[in-house]
C-alpha positions as CSV (number, residue, x, y, z in Angstrom):
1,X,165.2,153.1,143.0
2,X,162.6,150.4,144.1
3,X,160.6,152.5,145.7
4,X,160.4,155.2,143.0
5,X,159.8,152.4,140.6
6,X,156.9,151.1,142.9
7,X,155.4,154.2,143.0
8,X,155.1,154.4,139.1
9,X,153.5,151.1,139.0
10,X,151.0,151.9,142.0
11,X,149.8,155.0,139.8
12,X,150.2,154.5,136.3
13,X,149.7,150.6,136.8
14,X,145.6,151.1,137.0
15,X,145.7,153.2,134.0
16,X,146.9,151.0,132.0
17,X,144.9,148.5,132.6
18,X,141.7,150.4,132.8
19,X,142.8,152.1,129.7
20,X,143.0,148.8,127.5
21,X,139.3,148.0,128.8
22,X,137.6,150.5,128.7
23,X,138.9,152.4,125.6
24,X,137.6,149.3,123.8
25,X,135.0,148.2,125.8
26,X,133.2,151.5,126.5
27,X,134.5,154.8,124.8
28,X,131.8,157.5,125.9
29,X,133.0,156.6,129.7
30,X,136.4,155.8,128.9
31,X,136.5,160.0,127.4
32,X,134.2,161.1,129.9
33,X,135.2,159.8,133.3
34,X,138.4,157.7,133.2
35,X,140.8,160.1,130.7
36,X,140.3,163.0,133.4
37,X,141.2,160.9,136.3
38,X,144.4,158.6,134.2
39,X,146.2,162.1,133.0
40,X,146.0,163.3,137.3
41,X,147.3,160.0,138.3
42,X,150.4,160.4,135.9
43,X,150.6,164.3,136.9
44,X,150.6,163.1,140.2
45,X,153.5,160.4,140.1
46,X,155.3,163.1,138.3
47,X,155.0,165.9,141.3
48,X,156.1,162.6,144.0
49,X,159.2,162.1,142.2
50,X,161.3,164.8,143.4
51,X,160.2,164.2,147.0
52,X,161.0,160.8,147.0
53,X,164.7,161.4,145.3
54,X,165.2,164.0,148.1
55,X,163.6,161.4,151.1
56,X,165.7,159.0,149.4
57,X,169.5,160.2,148.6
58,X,171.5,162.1,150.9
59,X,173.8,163.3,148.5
60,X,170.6,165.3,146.3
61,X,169.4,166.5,149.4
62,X,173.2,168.7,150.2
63,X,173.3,169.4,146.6
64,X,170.2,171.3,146.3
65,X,170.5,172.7,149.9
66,X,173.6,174.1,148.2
67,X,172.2,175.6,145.6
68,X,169.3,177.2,148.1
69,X,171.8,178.4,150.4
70,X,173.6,180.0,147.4
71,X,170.8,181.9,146.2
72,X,169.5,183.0,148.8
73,X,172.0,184.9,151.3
74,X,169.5,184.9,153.5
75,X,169.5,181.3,154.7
């Protein structure tokens, strides 16, 4: 769990702090260059999530290769 929880400091932790500065500090750039790049970051730490549960826990990782196996006859 720490290293999921690390993870979601490492990307969301810069965009809240930019976000507090700049919003206030300088909107045009804030809109313009830092919104793009804060909502990829949080996509991002989303789309690591499930790879880290699966590198992480043994017991996910049989559970969905369960499921896999189980739909697919082929495997």
């Amino acid at each position: 769990m720490a290293i999921v929880v690390l993870v979601l400091v490492a990307c969301l932790g810069p965009v809240l702090l930019m976000n507090m500065t700049l919003q206030l500090v300088f909107p045009e750039i804030y809109a313009r260059v830092f919104y793009p790049w804060a909502f990829t970051m949080i996509h991002l730490n989303s789309s690591i999530n499930p790879f880290l549960y699966l590198k992480r826990n043994e017991e996910l990782r049989n559970a969905l290769r369960s499921v896999v196996r189980s739909c697919c006859s082929c495997i």
